[in-house]
One Martini backbone bead per residue (centre of mass of N, CA, C, O) as a GRO file, in nm:
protein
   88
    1UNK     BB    1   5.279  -2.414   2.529
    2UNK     BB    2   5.333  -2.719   2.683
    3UNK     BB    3   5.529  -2.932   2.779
    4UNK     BB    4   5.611  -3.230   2.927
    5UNK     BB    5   5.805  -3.143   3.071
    6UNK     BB    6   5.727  -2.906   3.214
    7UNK     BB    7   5.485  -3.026   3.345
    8UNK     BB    8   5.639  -3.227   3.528
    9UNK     BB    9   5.794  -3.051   3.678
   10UNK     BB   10   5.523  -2.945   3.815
   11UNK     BB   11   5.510  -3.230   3.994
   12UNK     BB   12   5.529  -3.462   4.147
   13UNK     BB   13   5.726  -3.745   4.223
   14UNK     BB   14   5.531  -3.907   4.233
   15UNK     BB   15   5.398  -3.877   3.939
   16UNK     BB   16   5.648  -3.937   3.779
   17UNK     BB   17   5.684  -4.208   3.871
   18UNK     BB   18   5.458  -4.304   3.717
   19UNK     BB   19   5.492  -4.218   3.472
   20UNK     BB   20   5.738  -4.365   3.383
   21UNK     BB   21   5.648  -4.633   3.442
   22UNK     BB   22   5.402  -4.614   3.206
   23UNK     BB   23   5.648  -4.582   2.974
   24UNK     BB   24   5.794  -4.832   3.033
   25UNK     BB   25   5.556  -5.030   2.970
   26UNK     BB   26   5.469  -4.934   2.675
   27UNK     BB   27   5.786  -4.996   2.542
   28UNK     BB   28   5.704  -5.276   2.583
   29UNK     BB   29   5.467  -5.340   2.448
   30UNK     BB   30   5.548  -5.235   2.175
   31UNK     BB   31   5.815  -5.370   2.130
   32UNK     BB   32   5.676  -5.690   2.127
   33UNK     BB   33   5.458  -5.650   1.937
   34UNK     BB   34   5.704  -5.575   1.715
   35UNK     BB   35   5.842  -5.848   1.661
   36UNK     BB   36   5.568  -5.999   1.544
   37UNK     BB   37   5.518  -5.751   1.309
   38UNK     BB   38   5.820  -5.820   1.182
   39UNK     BB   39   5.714  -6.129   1.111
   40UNK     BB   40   5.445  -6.198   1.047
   41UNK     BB   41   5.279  -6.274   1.303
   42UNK     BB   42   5.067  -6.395   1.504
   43UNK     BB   43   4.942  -6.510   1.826
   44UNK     BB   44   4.894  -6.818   1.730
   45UNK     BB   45   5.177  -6.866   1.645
   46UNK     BB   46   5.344  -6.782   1.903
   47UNK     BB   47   5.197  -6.987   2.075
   48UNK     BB   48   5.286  -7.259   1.956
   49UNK     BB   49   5.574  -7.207   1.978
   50UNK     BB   50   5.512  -7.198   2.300
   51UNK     BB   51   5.331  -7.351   2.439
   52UNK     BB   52   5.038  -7.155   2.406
   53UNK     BB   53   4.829  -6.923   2.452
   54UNK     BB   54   4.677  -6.652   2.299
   55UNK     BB   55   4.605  -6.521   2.565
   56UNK     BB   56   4.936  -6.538   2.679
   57UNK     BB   57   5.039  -6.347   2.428
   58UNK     BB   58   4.831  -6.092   2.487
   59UNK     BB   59   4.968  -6.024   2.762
   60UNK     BB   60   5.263  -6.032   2.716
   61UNK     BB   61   5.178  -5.736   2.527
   62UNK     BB   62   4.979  -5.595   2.767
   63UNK     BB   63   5.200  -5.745   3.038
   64UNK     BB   64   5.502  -5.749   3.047
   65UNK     BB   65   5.599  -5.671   3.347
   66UNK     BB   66   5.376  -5.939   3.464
   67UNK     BB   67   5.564  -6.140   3.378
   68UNK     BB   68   5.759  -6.397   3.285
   69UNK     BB   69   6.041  -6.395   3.218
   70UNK     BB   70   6.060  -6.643   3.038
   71UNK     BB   71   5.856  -6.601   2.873
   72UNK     BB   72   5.968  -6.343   2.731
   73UNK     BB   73   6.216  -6.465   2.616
   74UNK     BB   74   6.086  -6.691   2.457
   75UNK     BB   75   5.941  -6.471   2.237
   76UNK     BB   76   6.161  -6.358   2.138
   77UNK     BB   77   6.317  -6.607   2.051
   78UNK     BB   78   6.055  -6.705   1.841
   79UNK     BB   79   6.155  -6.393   1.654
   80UNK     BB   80   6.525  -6.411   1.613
   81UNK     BB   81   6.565  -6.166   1.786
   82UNK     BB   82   6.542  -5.877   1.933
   83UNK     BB   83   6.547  -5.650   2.226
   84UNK     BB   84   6.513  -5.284   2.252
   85UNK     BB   85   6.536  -5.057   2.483
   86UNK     BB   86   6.487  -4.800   2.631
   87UNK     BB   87   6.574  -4.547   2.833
   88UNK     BB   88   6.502  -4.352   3.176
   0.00000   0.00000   0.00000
């Protein structure tokens, strides 16, 4: 059985780099998504917080990378707490 890692270095550059970009999307996404459901808020709560609608807030957890970065600290500051990326 081949690893991640084995696979990916048998890969192009191209490759690699969008798998990165990718893993970036998704740990953002994830870890966003964990904020809300650590604080037990709901996205109709978490909008209403924000003075958003519920669908700018389901974008926000599911296209984190293609916020605005205020819309992003925004979010995080309504849920009180921080939020800590892997790096990659």
């Amino acid at each position: 059985m081949t690893t991640l890692e084995e696979y990916l270095s048998a890969q192009t550059p191209a490759f690699r780099k969008k798998v990165k970009a990718e893993f970036r999307q998704m740990s953002l996404q994830c870890a966003v998504s964990r904020l809300r459901y650590e604080q037990n808020l709901t996205q109709q709560e978490v909008a209403r917080k924000l003075q958003l609608s519920q669908s700018a807030v389901s974008k926000i957890e599911r296209n984190a990378l293609d916020v605005k970065l205020s819309d992003l600290v925004r979010y995080v500051t309504v849920s009180y707490t921080h939020l800590t990326l892997p790096t990659i």
